[in-house]
MARRO-676430 format. One record per residue (C-alpha): residue number from 1; residue in one letter; x, y, z. Coordinates in nm, 3 decimals. Layout:
REC   drenmar   marfi         u         v         w
REC       NUM       A         X         Y         Z
...
This chain:
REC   drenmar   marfi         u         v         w
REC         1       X     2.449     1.480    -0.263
REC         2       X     2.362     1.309     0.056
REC         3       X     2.445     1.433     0.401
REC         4       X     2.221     1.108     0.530
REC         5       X     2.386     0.867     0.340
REC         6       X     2.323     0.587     0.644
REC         7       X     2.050     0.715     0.841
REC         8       X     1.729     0.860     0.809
REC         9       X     1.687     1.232     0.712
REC        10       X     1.497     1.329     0.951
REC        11       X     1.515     1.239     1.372
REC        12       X     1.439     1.529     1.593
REC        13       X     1.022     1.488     1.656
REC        14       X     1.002     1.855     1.526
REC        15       X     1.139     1.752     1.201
REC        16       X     1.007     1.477     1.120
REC        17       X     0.655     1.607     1.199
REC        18       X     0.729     1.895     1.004
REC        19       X     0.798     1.708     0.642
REC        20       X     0.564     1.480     0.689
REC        21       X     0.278     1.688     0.710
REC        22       X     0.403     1.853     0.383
REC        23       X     0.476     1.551     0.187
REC        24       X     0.110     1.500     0.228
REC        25       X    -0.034     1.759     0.239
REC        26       X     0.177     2.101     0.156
REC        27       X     0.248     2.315     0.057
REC        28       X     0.185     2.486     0.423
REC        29       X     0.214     2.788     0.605
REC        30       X     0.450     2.797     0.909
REC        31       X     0.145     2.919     1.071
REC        32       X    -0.065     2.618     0.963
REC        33       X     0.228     2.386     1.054
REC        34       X     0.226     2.535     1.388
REC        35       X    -0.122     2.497     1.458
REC        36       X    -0.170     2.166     1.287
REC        37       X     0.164     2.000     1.473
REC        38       X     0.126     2.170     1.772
REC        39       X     0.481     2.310     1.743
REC        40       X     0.562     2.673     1.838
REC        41       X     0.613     2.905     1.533
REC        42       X     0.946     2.933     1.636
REC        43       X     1.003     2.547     1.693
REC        44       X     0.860     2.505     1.310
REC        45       X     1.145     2.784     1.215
REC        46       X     1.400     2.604     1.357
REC        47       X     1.301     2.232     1.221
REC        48       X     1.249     2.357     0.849
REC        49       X     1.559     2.564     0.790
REC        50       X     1.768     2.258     0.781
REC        51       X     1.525     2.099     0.526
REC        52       X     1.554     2.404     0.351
REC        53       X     1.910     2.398     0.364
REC        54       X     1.932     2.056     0.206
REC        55       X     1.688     2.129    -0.096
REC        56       X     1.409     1.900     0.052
REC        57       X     1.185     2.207     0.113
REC        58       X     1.170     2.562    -0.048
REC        59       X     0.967     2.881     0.057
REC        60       X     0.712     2.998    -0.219
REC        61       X     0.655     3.339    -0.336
REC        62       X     0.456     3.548    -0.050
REC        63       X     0.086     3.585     0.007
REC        64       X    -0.142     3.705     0.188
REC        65       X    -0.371     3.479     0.422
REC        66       X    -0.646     3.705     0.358
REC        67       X    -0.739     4.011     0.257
REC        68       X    -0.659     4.319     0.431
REC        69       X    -0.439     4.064     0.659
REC        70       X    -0.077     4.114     0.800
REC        71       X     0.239     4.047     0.700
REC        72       X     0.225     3.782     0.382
REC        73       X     0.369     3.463     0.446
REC        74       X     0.549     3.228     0.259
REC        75       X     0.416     2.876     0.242
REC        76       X     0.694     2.575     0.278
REC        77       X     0.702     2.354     0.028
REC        78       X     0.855     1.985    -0.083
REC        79       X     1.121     1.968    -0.375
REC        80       X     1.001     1.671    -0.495
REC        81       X     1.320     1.659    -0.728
REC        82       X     1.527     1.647    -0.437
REC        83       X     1.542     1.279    -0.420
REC        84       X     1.398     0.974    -0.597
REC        85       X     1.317     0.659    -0.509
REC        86       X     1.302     0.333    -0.652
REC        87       X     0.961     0.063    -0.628
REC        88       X     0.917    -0.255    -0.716
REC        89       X     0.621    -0.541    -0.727
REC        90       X     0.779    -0.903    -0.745
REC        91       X     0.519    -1.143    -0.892
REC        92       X     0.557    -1.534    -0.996
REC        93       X     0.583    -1.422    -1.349
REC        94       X     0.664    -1.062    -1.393
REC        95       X     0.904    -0.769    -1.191
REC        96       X     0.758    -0.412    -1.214
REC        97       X     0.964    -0.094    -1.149
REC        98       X     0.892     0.249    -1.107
REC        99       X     1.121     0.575    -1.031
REC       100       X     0.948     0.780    -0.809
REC       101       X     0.976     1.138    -0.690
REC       102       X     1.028     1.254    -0.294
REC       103       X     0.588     1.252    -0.348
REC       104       X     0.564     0.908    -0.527
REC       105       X     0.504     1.091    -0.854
REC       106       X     0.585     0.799    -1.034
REC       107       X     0.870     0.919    -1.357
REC       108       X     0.929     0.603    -1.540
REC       109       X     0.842     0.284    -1.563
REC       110       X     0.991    -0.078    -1.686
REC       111       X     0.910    -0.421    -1.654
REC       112       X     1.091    -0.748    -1.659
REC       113       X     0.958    -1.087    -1.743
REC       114       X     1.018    -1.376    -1.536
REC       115       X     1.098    -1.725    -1.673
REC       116       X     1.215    -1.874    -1.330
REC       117       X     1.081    -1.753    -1.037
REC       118       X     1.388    -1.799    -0.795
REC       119       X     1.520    -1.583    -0.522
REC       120       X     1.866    -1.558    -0.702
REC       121       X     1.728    -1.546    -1.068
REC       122       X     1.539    -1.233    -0.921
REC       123       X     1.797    -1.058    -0.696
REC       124       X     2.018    -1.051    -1.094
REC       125       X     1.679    -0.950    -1.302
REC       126       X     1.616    -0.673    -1.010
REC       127       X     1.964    -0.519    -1.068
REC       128       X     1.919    -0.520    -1.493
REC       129       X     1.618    -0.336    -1.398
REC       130       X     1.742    -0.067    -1.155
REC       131       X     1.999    -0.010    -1.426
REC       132       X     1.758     0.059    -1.673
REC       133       X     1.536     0.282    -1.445
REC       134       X     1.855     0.489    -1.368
REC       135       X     1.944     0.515    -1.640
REC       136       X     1.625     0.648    -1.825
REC       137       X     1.699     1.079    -1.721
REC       138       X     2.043     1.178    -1.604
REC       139       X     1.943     1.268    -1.294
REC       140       X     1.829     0.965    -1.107
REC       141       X     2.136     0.774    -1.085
REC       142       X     2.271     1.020    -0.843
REC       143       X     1.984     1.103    -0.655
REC       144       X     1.884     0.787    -0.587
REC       145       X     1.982     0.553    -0.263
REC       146       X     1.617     0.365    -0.192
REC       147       X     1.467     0.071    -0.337
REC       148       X     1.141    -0.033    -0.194
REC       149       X     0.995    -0.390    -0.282
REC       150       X     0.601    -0.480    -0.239
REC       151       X     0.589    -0.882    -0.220
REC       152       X     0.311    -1.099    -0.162
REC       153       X     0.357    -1.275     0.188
REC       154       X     0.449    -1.272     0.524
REC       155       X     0.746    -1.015     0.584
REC       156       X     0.956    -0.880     0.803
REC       157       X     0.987    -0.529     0.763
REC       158       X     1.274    -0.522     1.029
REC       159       X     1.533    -0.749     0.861
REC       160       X     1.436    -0.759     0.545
REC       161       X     1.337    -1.086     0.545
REC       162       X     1.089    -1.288     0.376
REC       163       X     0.936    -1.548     0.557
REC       164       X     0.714    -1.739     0.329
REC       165       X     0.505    -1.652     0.002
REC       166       X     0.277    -1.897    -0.101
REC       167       X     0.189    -1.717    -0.473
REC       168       X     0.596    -1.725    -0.477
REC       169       X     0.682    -2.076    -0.329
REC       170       X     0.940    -1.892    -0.134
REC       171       X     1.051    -1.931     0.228
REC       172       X     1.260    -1.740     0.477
REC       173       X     1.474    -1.515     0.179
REC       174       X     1.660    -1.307     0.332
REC       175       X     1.507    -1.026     0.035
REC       176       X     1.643    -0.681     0.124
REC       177       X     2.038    -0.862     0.178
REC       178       X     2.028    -1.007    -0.151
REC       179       X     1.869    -0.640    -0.358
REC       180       X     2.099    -0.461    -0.186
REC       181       X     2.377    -0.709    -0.287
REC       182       X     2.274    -0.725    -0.684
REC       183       X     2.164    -0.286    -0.649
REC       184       X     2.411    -0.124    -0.410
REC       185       X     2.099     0.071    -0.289
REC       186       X     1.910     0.057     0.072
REC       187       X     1.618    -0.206     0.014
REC       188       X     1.344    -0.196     0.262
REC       189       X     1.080    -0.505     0.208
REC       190       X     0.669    -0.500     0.285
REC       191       X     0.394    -0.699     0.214
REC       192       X     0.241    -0.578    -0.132
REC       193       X    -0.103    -0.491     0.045
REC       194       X     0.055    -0.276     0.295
REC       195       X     0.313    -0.127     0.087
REC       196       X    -0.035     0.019    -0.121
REC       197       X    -0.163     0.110     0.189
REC       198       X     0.093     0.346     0.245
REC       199       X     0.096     0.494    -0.061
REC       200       X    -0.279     0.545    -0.059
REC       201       X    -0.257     0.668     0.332
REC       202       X     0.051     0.907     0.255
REC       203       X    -0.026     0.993    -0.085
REC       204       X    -0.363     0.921    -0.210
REC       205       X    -0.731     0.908    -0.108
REC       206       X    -0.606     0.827     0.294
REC       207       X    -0.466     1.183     0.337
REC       208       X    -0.533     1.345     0.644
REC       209       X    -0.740     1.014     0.813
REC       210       X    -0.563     0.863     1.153
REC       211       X    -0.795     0.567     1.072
REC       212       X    -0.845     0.437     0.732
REC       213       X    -0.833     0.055     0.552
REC       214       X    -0.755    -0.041     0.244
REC       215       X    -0.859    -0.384     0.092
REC       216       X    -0.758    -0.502    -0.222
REC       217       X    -1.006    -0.778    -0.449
REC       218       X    -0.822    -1.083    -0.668
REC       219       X    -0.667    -1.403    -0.658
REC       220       X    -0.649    -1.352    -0.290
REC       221       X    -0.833    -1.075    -0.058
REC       222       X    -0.587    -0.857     0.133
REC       223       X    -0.621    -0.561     0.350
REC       224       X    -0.453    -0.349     0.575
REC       225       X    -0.473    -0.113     0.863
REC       226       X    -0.369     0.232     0.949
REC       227       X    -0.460     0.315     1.277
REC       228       X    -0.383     0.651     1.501
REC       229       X    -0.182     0.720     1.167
REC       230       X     0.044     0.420     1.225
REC       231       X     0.048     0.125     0.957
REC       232       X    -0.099    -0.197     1.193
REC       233       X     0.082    -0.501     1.245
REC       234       X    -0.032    -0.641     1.554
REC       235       X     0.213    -0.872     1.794
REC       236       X     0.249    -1.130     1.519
REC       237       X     0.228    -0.879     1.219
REC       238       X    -0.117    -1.015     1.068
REC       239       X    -0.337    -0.772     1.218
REC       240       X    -0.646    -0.689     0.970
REC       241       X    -0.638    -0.983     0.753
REC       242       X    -1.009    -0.935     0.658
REC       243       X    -0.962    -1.214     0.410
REC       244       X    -0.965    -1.486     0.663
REC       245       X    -1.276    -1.387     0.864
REC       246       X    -1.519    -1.642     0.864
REC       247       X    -1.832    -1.534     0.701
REC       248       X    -1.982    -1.887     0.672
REC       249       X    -1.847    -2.156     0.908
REC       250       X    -1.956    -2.461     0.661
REC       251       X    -1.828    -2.298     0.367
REC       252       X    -1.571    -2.413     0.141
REC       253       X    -1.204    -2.469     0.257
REC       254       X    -0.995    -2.216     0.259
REC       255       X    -0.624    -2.245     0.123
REC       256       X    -0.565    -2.104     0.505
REC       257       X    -0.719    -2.477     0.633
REC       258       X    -1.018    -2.290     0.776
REC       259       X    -1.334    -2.284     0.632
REC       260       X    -1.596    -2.011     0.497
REC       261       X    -1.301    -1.737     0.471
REC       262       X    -1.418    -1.439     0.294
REC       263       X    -1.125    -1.527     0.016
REC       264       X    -1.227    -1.894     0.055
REC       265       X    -1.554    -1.716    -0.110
REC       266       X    -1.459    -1.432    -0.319
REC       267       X    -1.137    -1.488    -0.458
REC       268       X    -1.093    -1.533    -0.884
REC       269       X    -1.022    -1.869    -0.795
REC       270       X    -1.330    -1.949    -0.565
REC       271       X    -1.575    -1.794    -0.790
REC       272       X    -1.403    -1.961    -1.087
REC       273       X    -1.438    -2.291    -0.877
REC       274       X    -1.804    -2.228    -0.795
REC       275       X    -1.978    -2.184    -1.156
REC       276       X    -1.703    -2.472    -1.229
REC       277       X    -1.918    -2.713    -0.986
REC       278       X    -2.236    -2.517    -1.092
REC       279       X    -2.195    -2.600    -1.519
REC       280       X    -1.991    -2.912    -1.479
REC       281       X    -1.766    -2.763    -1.678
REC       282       X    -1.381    -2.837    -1.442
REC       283       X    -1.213    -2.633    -1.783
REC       284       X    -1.442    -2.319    -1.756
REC       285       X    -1.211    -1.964    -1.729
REC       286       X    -1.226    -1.683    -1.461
REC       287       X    -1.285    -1.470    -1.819
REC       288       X    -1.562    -1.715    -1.955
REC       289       X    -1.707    -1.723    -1.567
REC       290       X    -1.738    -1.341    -1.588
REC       291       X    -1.878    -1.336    -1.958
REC       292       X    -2.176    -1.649    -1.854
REC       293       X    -2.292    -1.389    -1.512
REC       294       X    -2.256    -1.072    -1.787
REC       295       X    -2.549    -1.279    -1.996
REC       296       X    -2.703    -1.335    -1.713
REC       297       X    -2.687    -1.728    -1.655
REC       298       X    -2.821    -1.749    -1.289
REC       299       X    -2.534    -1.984    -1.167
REC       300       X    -2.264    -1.738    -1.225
REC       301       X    -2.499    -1.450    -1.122
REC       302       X    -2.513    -1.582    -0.807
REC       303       X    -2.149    -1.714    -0.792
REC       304       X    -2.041    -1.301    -0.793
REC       305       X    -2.354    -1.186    -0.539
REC       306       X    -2.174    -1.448    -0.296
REC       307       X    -1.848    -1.311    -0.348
REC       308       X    -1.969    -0.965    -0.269
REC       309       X    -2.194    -1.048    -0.006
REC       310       X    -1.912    -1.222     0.177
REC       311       X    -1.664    -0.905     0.084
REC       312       X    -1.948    -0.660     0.242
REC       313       X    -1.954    -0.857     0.545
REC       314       X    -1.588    -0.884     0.597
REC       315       X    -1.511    -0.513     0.568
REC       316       X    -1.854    -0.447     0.811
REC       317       X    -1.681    -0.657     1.079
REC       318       X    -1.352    -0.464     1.006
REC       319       X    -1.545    -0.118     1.024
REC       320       X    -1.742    -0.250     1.372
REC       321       X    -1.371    -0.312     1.518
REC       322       X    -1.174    -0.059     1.440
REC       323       X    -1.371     0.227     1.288
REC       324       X    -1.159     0.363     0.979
REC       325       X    -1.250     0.727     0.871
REC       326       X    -1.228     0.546     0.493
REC       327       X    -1.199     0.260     0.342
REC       328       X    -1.029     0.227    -0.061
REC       329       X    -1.183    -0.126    -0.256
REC       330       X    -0.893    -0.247    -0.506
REC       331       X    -0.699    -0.488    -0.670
REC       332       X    -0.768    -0.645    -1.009
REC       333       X    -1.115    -0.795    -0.929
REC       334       X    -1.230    -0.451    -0.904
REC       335       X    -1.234    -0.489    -1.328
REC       336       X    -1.546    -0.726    -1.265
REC       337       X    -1.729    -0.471    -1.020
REC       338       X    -2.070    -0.464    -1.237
REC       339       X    -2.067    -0.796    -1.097
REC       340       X    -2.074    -0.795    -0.691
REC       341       X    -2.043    -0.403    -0.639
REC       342       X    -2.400    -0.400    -0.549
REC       343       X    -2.428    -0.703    -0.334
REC       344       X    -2.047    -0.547    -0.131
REC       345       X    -2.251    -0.219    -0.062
REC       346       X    -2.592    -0.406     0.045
REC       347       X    -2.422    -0.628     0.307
REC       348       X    -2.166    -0.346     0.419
REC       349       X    -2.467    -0.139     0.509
REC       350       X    -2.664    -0.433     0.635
REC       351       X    -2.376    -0.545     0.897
REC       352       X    -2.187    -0.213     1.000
REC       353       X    -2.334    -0.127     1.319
REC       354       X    -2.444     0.243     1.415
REC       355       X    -2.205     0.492     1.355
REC       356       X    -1.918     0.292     1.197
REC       357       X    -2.176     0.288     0.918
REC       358       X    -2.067     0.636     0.797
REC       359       X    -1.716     0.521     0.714
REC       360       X    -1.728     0.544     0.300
REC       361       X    -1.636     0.268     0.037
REC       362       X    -1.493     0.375    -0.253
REC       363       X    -1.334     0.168    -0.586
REC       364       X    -0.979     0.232    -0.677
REC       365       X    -0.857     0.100    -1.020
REC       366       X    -0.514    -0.073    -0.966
REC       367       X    -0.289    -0.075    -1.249
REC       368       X     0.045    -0.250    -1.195
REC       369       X     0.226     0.107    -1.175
REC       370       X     0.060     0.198    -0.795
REC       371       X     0.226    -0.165    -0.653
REC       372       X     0.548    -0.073    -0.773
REC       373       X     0.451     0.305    -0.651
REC       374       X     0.329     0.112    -0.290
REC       375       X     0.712    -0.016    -0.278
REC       376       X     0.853     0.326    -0.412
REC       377       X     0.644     0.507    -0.087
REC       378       X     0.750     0.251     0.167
REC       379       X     1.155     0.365     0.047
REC       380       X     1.036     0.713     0.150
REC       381       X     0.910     0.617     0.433
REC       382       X     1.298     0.521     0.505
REC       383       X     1.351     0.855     0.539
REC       384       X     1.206     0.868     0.895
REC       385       X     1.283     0.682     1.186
REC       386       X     1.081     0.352     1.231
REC       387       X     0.897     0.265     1.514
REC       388       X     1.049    -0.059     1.648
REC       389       X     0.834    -0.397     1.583
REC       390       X     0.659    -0.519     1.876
REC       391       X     0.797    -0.778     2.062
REC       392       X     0.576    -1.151     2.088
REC       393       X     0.781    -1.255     2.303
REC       394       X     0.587    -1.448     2.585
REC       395       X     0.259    -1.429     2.351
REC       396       X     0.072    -1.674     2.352
């Protein structure tokens, strides 16, 4: 089934140019391949016919460019039936799955409840799971070898390894060695935020940007870079982490230790914690917060115009430094946009400087299927070779 049982499918530049322009964007011309890769015609030929070969990519029927044109072509296409991947989100309480198609057309779906939230309770709860994803249309199971997992916290994408998760009270888990123990499949590991960012940069509204940002609204604010078409890490892999800019040095303390973070601001939690203070009411909901600024009570009003203002601000300063062609708004807070959507948009446009103004916002719902679809695109990005991590060694 799998000539690439060990590797990645693709390693000759040629190639793996050539599918991943169609993944994203095909079907293609061999024409249009040429001129968008830079490739020869002829050096296109040569890279797709083993593709071909192995069922990842078919020719469609001819046609013609134009009318009265030449020869009609036929445009190269991906088999997105060729292989399938698995994704999963890990939460404190909950693991979703997803089978996804070579495209991260997500198939099927399952999800497991969590009672303990333990690194080996998991890894045994992860392979029930897989089983039951498998097992849900006769041809996964054997066209299946990738497992992606999005996890909240600092990860190493290299080994596999995660190195600490606050939301899961974990520390240094060596993740990918014990899935691929309990699942017998390839596990590749990312941060949850990133793992959507690929999935929205490879798959979604990101397609066709070198530069775009992604940054998601909730219980904590996360974001993530893709720059020159390359996911950003930076030398200690926490480039873009718009939720600890300052936007107010003597605001409240962040769970970071720093003060007047954008999350220490806009988070569930903080604005939960500010109409708390403002009612003197230490039992009052996220859900009851949201339902006092929908009446219109002038604490919680401005509770939510905070949040946003400090949101707008922190993606303006991201904008100023790195100029994205796009930027995607997400994550469950986006539910409560009525709220602070205005107030994000006012100081985005009142901080962006010059140009970098004309990078767009736009709101993306997030149901729990497009994190475990985030993990399911990171497994097909397996399928190329990764650039190596940078080194910090000697970094300050």
């Amino acid at each position: 089934m799998f000539r690439h049982q060990a590797q990645p499918l693709v390693s000759a530049p040629a190639e793996t140019a050539v599918l991943a322009l169609l993944l994203a964007e095909g079907p293609l011309s061999r024409v249009e391949l040429a001129r968008r890769t830079g490739l020869s015609s002829t050096a296109v030929t040569k890279a797709a016919r083993p593709l071909i070969d192995d069922g990842y990519l078919y020719e469609l029927p001819p046609e013609r460019t134009a009318p009265g044109a030449g020869r009609p072509v036929n445009p190269l296409a991906v088999a997105p039936d060729r292989e399938y991947f698995i994704g999963l989100k890990i939460s404190s309480d909950q693991v979703f799955g997803a089978v996804c198609d070579l495209r991260a057309g997500i198939r099927t779906t399952a999800v497991r409840h969590l009672d303990v939230c333990a690194p080996e309770v998991v890894a045994a709860l992860v392979a029930e799971l897989v089983d039951e994803l498998l097992d849900s249309e006769s041809a996964f199971r054997d066209r299946t070898r990738h497992l992606g997992v999005a996890v909240n916290g600092d990860v190493d994408r290299d080994s596999g390894r995660l190195r600490h998760s606050g939301l899961l009270g974990w520390r240094e888990v060596p993740l990918a060695e014990l899935l691929t123990a309990s699942t017998g499949l390839a596990v590749t590991v990312e941060n949850d935020v990133r793992a959507l960012t690929v999935a929205e940069h490879w798959f979604g509204e990101g397609i066709g940007t070198g530069y775009f940002a992604l940054v998601t609204i909730g219980a904590g604010i996360g974001s993530a870079l893709v720059v020159n078409g390359h996911l950003l890490r930076g030398a200690h892999g926490v480039a873009g982490e718009v939720g600890h800019i300052c936007v107010d040095p003597s605001g409240p303390r962040c769970r970071c230790g720093a003060r007047g973070c954008v999350e220490a601001i806009a988070s569930t939690g903080a604005i939960v914690e500010a109409v708390r203070r403002s009612t003197a009411n230490p039992a009052l909901t996220f859900d009851e917060a949201v339902a006092m600024a929908r009446d219109g009570l002038p604490a919680a009003r401005e509770a939510f115009a905070r949040a946003g203002e400090a949101i707008g601000v922190g993606i303006a300063a991201l904008v100023n430094l790195v100029g994205p062609e796009r930027v995607v708004v997400s994550g469950e807070g986006v539910d409560t946009y009525d709220l602070f959507g205005s107030h994000i948009q006012d100081a985005y446009a009142a901080h962006a400087f010059g140009a970098a103004s004309r990078c767009s916002l736009s709101l993306r719902p997030l149901p729990w299927e497009e994190w475990a679809r985030g993990g399911a695109a990171v497994a097909i990005q397996a399928l190329f070779p990764q650039p190596a991590a940078p080194s910090t060694l000697g970094a300050g």
